[in-house]
Each structure stands twice: as C-alpha cells, then as structure tokens.
N, CA, C and O atoms as a DFTB+ gen file, in Angstrom:
156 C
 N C O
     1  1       0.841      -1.200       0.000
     2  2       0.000       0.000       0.000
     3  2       0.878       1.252       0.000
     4  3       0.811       2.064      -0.923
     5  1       1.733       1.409       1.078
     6  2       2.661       2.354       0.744
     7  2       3.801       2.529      -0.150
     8  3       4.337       3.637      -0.146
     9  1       4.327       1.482      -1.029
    10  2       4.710       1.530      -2.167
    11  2       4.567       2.109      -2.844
    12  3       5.271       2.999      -3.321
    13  1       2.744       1.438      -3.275
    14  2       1.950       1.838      -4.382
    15  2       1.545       3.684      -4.383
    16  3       1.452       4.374      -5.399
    17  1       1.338       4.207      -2.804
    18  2       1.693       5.496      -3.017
    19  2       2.501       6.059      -3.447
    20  3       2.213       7.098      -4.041
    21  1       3.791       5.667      -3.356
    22  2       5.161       6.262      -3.322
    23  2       4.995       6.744      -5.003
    24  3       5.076       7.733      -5.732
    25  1       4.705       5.278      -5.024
    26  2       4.804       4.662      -6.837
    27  2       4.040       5.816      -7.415
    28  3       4.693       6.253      -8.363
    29  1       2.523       6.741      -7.179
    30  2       1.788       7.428      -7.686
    31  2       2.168       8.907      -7.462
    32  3       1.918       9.998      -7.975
    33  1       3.010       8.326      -6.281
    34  2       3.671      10.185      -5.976
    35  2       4.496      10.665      -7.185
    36  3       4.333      11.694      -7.841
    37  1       5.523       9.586      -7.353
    38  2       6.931       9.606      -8.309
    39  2       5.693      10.147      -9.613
    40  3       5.626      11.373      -9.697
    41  1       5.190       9.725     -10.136
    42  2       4.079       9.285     -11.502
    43  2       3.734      11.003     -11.236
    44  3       4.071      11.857     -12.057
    45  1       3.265      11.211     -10.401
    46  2       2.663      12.680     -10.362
    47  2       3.776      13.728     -10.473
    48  3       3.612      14.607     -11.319
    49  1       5.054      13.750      -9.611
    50  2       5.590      14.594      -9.721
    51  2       6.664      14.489     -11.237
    52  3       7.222      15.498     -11.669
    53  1       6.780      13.448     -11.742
    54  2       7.617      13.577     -12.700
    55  2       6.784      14.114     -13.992
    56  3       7.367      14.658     -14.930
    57  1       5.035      13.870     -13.960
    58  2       4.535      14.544     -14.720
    59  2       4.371      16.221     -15.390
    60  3       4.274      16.739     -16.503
    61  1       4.428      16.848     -13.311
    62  2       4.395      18.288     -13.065
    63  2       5.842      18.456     -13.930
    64  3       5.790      18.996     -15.035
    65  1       6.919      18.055     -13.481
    66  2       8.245      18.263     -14.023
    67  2       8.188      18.670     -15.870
    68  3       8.558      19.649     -16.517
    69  1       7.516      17.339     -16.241
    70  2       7.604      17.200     -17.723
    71  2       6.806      18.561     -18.338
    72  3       7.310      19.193     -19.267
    73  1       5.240      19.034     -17.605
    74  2       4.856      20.044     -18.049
    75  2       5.451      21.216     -17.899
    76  3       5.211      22.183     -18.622
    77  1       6.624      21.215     -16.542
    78  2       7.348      22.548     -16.594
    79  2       8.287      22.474     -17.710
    80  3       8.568      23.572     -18.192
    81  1       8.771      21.588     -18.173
    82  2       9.698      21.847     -18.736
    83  2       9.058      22.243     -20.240
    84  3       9.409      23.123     -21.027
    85  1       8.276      21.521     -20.306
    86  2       7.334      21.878     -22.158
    87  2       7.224      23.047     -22.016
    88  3       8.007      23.784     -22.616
    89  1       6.274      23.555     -21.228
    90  2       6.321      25.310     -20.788
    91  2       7.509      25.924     -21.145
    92  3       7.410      26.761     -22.043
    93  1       8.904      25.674     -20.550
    94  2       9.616      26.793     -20.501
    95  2       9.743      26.276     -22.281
    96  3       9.365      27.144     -23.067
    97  1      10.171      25.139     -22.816
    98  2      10.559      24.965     -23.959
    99  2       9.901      26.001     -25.072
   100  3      10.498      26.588     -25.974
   101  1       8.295      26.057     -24.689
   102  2       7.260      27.100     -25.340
   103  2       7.747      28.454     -25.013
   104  3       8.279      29.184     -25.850
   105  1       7.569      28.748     -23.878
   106  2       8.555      30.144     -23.745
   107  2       9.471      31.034     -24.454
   108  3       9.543      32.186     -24.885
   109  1      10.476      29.391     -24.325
   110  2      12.164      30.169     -25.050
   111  2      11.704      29.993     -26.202
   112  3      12.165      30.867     -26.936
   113  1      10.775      29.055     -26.945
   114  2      11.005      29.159     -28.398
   115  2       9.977      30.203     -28.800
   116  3       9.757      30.325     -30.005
   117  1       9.174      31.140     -27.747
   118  2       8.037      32.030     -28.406
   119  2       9.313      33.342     -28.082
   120  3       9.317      34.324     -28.824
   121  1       9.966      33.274     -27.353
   122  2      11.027      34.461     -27.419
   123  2      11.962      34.771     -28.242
   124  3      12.309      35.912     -28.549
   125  1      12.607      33.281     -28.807
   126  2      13.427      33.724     -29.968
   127  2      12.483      33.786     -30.977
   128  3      12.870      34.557     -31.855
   129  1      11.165      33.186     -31.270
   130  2      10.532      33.761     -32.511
   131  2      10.793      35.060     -32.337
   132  3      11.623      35.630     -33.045
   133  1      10.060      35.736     -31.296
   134  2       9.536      37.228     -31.232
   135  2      10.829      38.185     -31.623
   136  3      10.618      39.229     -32.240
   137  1      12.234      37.783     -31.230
   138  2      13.251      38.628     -30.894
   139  2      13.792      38.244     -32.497
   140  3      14.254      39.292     -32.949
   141  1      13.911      37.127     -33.536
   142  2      14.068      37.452     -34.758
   143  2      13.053      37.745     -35.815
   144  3      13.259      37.821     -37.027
   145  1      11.573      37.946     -34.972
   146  2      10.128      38.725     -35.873
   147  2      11.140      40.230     -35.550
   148  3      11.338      41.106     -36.392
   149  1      11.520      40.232     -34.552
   150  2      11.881      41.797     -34.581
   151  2      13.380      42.676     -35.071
   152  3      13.670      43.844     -35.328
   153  1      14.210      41.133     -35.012
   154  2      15.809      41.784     -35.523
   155  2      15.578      42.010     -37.117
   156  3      16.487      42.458     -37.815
C-alpha cells in the first residue's frame, strides 16, 4: 500500500516536471521567434 503510493507520488511529480519543462521549452522558443520577428 505504501509503495503503491510512493509509486503514484513519483508518476505525479515527474509529470508536473515534464509540463514545466514543455512550458519553458514554449517560452524560449516564443522568445526567440519574437526577438528574430523583430531583428
């Protein structure tokens, strides 16, 4: 039983992780669009 938590914790937080990181990936790549829409 407490495994299987552990097991759903890991599952959850490596998910949050994966969406931060897509995020910033969206970020940096909407910034260098914007900064060579503008050079």
């Amino acid at each position: 039983m407490l495994n299987r938590l552990s097991n759903f914790k890991h599952k959850y937080i490596m998910k949050i992780i994966q969406a931060n990181t897509q995020r910033k990936n969206l970020s940096h790549h909407y910034n260098t669009t914007q900064s060579s829409l503008w050079s």
